[in-house]
VEXBAKE-727330 format. One record per residue (C-alpha): residue in one letter; residue number from 1; x, y, z negated. Coordinates in pm, 1 decimal, padded with zeros to 6 digits. Each point is the difference from the previous one (the first is absolute). Example, Ala and Ser with C-alpha at 12.3 -4.5 7.8 and 13.67 -1.06 7.14 Angstrom:
BEGIN
<'A',1,<01230.0,-00450.0,-00780.0>>
<'S',2,<00137.0,00344.0,00066.0>>
***
This chain:
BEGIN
<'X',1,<00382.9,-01665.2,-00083.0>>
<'X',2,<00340.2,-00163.2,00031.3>>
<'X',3,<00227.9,00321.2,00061.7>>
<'X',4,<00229.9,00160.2,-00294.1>>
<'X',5,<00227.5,00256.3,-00003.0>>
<'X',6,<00043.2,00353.4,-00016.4>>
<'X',7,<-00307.0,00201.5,00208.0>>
<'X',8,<00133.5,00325.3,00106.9>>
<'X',9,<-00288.8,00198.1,00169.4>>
<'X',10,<00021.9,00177.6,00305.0>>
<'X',11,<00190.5,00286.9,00059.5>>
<'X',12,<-00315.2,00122.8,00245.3>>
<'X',13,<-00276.1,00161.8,-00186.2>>
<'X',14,<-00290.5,-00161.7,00124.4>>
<'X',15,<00114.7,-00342.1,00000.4>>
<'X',16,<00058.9,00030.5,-00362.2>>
<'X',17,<-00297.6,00177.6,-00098.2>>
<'X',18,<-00229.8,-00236.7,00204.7>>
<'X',19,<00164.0,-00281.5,-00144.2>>
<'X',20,<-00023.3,00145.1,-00340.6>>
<'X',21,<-00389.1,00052.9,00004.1>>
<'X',22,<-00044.4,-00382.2,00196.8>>
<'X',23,<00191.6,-00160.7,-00253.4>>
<'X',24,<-00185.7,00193.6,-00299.2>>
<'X',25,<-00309.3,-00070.2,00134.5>>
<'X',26,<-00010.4,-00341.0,00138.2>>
<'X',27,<-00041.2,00164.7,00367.7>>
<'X',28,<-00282.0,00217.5,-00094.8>>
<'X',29,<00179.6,00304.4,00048.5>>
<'X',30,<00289.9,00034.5,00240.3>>
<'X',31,<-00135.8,-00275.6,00208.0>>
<'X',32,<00004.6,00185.8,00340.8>>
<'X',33,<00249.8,00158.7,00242.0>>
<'X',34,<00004.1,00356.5,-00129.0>>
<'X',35,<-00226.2,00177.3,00213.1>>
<'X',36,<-00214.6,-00298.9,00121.0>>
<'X',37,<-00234.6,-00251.0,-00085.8>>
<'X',38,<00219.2,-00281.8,00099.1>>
<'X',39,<00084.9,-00241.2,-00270.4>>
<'X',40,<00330.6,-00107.7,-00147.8>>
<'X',41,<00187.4,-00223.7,-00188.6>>
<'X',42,<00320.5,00021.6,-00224.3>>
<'X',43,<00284.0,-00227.6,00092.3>>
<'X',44,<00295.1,-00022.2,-00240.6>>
<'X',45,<00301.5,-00120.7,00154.1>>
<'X',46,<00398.6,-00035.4,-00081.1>>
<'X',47,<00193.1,00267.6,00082.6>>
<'X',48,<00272.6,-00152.4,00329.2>>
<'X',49,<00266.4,00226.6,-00145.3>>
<'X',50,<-00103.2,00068.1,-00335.7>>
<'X',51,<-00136.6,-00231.9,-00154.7>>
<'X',52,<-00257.4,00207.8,-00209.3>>
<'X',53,<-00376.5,-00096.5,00072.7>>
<'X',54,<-00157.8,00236.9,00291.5>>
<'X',55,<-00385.4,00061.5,00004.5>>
<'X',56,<-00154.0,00118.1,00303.4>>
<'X',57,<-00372.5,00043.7,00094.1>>
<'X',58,<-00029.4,-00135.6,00321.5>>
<'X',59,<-00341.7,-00020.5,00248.2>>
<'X',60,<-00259.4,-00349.9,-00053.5>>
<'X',61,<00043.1,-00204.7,00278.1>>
<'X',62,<-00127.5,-00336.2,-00159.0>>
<'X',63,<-00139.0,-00331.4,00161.9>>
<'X',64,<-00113.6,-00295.3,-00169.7>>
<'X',65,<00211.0,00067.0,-00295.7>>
<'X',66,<00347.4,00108.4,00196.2>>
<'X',67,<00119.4,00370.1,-00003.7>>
<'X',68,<00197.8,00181.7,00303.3>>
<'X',69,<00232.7,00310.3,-00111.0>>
<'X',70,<00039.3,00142.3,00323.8>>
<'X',71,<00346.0,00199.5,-00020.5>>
<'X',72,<-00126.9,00252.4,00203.9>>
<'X',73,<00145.3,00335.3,-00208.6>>
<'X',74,<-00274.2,00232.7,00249.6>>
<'X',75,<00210.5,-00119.8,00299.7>>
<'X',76,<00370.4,00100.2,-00098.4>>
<'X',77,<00265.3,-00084.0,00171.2>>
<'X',78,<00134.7,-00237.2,-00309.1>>
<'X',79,<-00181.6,-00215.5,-00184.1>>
<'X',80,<-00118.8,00090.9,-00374.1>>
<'X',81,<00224.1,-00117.6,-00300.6>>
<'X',82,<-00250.9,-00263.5,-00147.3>>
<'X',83,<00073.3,-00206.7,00373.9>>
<'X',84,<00391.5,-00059.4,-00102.8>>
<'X',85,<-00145.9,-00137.0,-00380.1>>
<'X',86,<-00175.3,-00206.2,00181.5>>
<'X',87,<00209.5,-00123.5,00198.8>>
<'X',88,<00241.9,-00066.2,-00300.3>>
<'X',89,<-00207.8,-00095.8,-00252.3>>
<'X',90,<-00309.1,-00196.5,00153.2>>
<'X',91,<-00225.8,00020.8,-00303.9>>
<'X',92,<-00228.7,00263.6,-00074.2>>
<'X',93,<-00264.6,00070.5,-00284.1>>
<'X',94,<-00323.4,00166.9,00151.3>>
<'X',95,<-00244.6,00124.4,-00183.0>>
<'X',96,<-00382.6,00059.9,00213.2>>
<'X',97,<-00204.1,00183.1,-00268.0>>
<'X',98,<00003.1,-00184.8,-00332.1>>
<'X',99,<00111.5,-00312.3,00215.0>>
<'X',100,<00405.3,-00070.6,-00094.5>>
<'X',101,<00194.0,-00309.3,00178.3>>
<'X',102,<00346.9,-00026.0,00114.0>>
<'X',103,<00051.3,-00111.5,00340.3>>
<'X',104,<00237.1,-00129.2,00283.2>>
<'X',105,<00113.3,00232.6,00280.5>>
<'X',106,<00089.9,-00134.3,00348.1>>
<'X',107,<00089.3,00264.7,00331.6>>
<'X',108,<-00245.6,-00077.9,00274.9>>
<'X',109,<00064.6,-00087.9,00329.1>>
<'X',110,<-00093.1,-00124.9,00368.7>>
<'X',111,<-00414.3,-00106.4,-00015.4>>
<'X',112,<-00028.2,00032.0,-00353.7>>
<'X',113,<00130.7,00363.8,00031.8>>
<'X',114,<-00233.3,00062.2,00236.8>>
<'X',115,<-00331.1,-00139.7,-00170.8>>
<'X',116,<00129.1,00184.5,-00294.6>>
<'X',117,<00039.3,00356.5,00204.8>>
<'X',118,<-00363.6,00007.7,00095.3>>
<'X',119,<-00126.0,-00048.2,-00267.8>>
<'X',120,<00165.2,00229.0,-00152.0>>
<'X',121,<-00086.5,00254.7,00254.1>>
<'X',122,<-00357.6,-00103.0,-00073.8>>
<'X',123,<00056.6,00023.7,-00358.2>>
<'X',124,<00105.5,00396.6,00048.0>>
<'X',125,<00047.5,00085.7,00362.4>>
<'X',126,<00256.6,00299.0,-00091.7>>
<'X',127,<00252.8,-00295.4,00038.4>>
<'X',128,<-00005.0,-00003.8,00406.7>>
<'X',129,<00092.0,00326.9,-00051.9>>
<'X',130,<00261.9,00008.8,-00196.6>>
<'X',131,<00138.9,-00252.5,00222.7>>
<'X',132,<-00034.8,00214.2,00282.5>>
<'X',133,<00232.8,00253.3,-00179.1>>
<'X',134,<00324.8,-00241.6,-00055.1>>
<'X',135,<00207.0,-00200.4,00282.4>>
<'X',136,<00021.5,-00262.9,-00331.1>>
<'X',137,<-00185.6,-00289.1,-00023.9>>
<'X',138,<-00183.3,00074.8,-00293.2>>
<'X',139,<00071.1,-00301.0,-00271.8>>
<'X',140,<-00302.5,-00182.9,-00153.5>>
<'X',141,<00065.1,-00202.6,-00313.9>>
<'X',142,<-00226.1,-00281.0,-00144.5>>
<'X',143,<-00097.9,-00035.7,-00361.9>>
<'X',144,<-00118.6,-00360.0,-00070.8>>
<'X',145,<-00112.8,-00067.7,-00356.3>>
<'X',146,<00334.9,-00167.2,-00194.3>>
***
């Protein structure tokens, strides 16, 4: 894992509790959306104002060794904090169970966007409706292994 710096946990309870009990446990515990049996993963990113490491557990949309974070924030009208690190900082540690790597983060676009959206929506179809719920076009970000 290439990222230092200060980690300040979340300031929402559930983020930092479910990150707290992934972490702890290698994924074993914590590893779902609260409330579902969808799977997660822990992304630790640079803070775009801050500068303090940010770790946020965000849905498991993987293929062939790429992750998507799909800014989605339940289809608000802004997009979540972790989208403007991203943007600023374009490297990422992820962690997917006891698996750790640090990885590259490009904004998706045109065709690539697209491919990326369904399968996504295949991966955990609650995204079509989130995007149903926002005039915003919902960002997706790719992780590609560093």
């Amino acid at each position: 894992m290439a990222l230092t710096g200060t980690y300040v946990p979340s300031a929402t309870e559930w983020v930092r509790k479910n990150v707290e009990e992934y972490e702890a446990s290698n994924g074993e515990e914590g590893g779902t959306l609260p409330g579902t049996p969808y799977p997660v993963v822990v992304i630790t990113s640079v803070g775009a104002s801050s500068g303090n490491l940010r770790k946020n557990p965000v849905m498991r949309v993987e293929r062939d060794g790429a992750y998507l974070a799909v800014a989605s924030k339940g289809g608000a009208p802004d997009d979540p904090a972790w989208a403007d690190n991203f943007r600023k900082h374009p490297e990422v540690d992820l962690q997917d169970k006891a698996e750790k790597h640090t990885y590259r983060v490009r904004e998706l676009d045109g065709a690539e966007y697209d491919d990326w959206w369904k399968h996504a929506v295949a991966t955990w179809s609650t995204y079509a409706d989130y995007k149903k719920k926002t005039d915003r076009k919902i960002p997706l970000f790719l992780l590609e292994r560093a």
